[in-house]
C-alpha positions in Angstrom: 0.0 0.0 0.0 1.4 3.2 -0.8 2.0 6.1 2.2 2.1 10.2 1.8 5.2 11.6 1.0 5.3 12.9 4.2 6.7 9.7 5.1 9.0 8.9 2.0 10.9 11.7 1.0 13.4 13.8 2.5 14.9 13.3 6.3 11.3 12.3 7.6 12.6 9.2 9.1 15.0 9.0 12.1 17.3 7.3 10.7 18.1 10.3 8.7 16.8 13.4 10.9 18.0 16.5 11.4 18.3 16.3 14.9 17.3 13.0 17.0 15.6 15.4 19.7 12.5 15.7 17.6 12.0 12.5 18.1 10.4 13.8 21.0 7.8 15.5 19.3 6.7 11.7 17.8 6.4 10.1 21.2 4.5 12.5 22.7 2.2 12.4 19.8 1.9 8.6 20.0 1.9 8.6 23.8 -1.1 11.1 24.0 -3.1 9.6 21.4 -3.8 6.6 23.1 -5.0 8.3 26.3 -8.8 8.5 25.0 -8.6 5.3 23.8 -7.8 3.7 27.0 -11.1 5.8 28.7 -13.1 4.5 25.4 -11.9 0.4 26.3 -12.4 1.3 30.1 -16.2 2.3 29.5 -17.0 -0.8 27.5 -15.5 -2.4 30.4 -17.2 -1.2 32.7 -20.6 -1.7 31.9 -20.3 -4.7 29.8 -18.1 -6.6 32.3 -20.1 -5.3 35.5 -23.1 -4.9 34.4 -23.9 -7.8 31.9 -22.8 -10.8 31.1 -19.0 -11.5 30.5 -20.1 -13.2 27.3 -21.4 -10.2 25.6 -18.1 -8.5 26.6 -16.1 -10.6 24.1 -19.3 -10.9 21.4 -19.4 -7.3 21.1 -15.6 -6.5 21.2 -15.0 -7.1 17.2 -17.7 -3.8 16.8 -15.5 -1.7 19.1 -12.3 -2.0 17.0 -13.6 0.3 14.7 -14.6 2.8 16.5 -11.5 3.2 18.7 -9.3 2.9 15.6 -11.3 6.1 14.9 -10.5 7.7 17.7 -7.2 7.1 18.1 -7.0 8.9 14.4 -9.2 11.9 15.4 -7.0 12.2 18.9 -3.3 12.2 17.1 -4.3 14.5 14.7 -5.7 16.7 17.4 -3.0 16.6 19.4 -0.4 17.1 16.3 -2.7 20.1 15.3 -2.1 21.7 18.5 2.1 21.1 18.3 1.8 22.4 14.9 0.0 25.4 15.4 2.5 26.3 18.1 5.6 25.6 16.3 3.4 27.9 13.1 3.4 30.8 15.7 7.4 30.9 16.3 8.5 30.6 12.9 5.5 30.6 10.1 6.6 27.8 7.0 7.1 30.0 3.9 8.0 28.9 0.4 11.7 29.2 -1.2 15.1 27.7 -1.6 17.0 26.9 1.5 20.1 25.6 3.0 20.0 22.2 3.9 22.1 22.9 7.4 21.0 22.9 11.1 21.6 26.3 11.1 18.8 27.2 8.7 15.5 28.1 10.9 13.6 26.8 7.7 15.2 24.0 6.9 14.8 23.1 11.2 11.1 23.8 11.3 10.5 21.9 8.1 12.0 18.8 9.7 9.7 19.4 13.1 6.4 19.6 10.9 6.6 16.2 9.4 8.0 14.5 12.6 5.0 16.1 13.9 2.3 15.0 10.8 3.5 11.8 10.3 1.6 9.4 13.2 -1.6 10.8 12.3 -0.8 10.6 8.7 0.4 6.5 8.7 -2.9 6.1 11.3 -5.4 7.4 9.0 -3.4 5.8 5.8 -3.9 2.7 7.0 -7.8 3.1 7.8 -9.6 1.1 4.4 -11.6 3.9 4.0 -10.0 6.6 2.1 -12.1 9.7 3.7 -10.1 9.7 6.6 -7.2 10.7 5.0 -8.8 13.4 2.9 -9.8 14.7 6.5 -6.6 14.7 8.2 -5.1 16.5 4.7 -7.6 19.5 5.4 -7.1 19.3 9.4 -2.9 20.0 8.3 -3.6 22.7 5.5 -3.8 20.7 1.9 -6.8 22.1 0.4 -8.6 18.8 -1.1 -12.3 17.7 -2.0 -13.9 14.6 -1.0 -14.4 14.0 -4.6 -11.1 13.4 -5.1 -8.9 10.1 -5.3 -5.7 10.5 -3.7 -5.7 7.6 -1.8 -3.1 5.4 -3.9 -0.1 8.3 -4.1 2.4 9.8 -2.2 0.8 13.4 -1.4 2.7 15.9 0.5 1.5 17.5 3.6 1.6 21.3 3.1 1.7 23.8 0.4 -0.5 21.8 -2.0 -3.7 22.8 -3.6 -6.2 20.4 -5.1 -9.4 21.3 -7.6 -12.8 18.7 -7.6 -12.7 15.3 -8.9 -8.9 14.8 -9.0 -7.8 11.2 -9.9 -3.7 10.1 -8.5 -2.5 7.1 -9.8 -0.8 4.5 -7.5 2.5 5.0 -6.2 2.3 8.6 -7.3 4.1 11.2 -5.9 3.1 14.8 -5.7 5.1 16.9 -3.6 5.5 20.3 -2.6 9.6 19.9 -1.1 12.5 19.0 -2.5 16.1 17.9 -1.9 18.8 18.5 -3.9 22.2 18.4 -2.9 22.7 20.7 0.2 19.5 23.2 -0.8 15.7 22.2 0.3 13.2 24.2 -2.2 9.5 24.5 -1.3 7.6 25.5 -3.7 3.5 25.9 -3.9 1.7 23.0 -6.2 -1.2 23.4 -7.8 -3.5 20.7 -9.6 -7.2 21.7 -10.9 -10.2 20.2 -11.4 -11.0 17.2 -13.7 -6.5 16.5 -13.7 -5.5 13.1 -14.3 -2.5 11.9 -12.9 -0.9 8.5 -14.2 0.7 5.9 -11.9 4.2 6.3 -10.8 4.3 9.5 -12.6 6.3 12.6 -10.1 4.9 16.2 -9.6 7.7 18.0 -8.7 7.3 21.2 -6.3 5.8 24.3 -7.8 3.9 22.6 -10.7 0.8 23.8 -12.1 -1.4 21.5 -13.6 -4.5 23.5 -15.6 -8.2 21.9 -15.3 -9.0 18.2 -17.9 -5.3 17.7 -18.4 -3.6 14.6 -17.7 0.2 13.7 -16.9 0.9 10.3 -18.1 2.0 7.3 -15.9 5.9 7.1 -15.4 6.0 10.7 -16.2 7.8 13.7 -14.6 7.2 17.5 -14.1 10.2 19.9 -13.6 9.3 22.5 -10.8 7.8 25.0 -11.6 6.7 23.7 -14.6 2.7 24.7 -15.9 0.5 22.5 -17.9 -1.8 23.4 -19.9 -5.1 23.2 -19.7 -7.0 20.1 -21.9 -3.9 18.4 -22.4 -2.4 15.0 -22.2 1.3 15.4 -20.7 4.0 12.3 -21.2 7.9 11.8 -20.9 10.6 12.6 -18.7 10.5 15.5 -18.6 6.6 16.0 -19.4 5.9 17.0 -22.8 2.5 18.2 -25.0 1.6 15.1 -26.4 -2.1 15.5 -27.8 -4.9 17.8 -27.1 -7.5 16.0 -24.2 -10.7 14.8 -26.3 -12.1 12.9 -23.3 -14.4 15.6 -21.7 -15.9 16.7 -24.6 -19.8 16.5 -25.3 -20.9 13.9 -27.1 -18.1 11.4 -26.7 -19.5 8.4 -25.4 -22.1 8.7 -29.2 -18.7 8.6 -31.0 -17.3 5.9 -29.2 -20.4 3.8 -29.0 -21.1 3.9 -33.0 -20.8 -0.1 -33.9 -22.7 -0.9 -36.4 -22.5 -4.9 -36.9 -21.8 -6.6 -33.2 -22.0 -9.9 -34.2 -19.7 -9.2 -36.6 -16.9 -7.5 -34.1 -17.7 -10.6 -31.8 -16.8 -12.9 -34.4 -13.8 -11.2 -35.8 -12.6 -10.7 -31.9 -12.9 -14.3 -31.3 -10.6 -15.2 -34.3 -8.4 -12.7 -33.3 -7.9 -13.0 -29.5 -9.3 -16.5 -28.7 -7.7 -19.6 -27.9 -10.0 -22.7 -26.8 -7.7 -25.1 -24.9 -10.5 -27.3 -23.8 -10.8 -28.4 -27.7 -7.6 -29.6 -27.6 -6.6 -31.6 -30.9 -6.2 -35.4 -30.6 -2.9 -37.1 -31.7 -3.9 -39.0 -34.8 -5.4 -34.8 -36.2 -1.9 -33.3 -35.1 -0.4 -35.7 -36.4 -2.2 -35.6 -40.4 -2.2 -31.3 -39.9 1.9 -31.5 -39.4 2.0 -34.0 -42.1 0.1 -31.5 -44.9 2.0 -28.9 -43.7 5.2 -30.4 -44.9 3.7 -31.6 -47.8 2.7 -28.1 -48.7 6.2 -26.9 -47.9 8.0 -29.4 -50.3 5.7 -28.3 -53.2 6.6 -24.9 -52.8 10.5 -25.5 -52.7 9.7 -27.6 -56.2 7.8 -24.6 -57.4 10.8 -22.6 -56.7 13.6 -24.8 -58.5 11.3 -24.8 -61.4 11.9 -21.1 -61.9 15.2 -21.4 -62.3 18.0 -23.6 -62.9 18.9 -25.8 -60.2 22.7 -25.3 -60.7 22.5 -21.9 -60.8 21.3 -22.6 -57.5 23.3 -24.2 -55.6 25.9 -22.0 -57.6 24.5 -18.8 -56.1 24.3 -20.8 -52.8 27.8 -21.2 -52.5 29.1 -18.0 -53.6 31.1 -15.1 -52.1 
């Protein structure tokens, strides 16, 4: 299953952070999270152990797992909400190039603000149904629609703007940061309504993708780069490659004009099907091979006929 990019790119891991001490941030997070979802267990407890049978304790338990999964979602991302809008007020995230050193305030906050998104965000990416994560996107500041499909890529967490009825392929990645080298660059990305985005295609930071265009799977924006509007985009990096026909009135009469169907049946089953449950017997296979060799030997004789046979073998055999 794929993750956001919030947990994929960049130094987002500890393995690779900036500093270890923001691990702290993380297990406070985690620690704090499960808080309400001890009190939620205790009250089931209570009156279902005390107050009931035992048996219905255990019967009933299944029907609680989703509802404290929920919680536990809705109380990290509250409680991550609150640490970000704290470390917000000291130094506000802002778009630019950077240098990637401890001594860059930007580069420092950037690394606190996905230590501090990324519980919630693995919690609700890992709930099967995909609203959840739409909802913690709009709780951290990606402007998204619940009409949109973004449950399959790697979507960053800030400074990324989505239109209606946006479709992300899997494995995806749209992101709004980048690393290269020693500079970090942030960089506002844009995607309208009705885009189309290919799988395992990469929307580098900054791009502007106009409304009904689609970028191609295995494809790759530069940053900064804008797409036009009603176009299909393909290559490395993404090119014009036709104008976007698809949401135009009156396409599904064009593409629905057949005018014989048994006759497309029949030609498709010639074409594309192979019965291997009429499988020929040995005695057939063996007369069908025969004729075909039979055939072949005619033709050769055909072919000496032509000619002369010793001009033949004389053209065989020369250099």
């Amino acid at each position: 299953m794929s993750v956001p990019s919030s947990m994929r790119v960049g130094p987002f891991i500890p393995t690779i952070l900036l500093k270890k001490q923001y691990l702290m941030f993380y297990l406070i997070i985690v620690w704090f999270s499960f808080i309400p979802l001890f009190l939620e267990f205790w009250i089931y407890w209570h009156f279902l152990w005390n107050y009931t049978r035992p048996i219905h304790f255990y019967i009933f338990l299944p029907l609680l797992i989703i509802p404290m999964y929920v919680t536990l979602v809705f109380s990290a991302t509250f409680i991550a909400k609150i640490f970000l809008v704290i470390i917000n007020a000291i130094h506000k995230p802002r778009t630019g190039v950077f240098l990637r050193h401890p001594s860059n305030k930007d580069y420092r906050y950037w690394c606190m603000r996905n230590v501090i998104k990324k519980w919630p965000f693995w919690l609700s990416h890992k709930f099967p149904f995909p609203f959840m994560n739409n909802i913690c996107f709009k709780v951290f500041g990606v402007k998204t629609k619940f009409s949109n499909s973004l449950f399959e890529g790697w979507v960053g967490t800030e400074f990324i703007e989505f239109g209606k009825y946006v479709v992300v392929g899997q494995g995806t990645l749209i992101q709004s940061s980048l690393i290269i080298g020693n500079l970090l660059i942030i960089k506002k990305t844009v995607i309208e309504d009705d885009v189309r985005i290919g799988s395992h295609a990469i929307v580098m930071p900054g791009t502007n993708i106009k409304k009904r265009s689609v970028l191609a799977s295995n494809s790759v924006t530069t940053v900064d780069q804008k797409l036009d509007e009603g176009y299909i985009y393909v290559g490395v990096p993404a090119k014009i490659l036709k104008k976007n026909y698809f949401f135009e009135d009156g396409l599904q009469d064009k593409l629905c004009q057949v005018e014989d169907v048994e006759a497309l049946r029949e030609k498709y089953e010639k074409m594309y099907l192979k019965r291997y449950d009429e499988k020929e017997k040995f005695k057939e296979r063996r007369e069908k091979k025969k004729k075909t060799k039979e055939q072949e030997q005619y033709l050769y004789g055909l072919e000496l006929k032509d000619g002369d046979e010793d001009n033949v073998f004389d053209d065989t055999f020369t250099i």
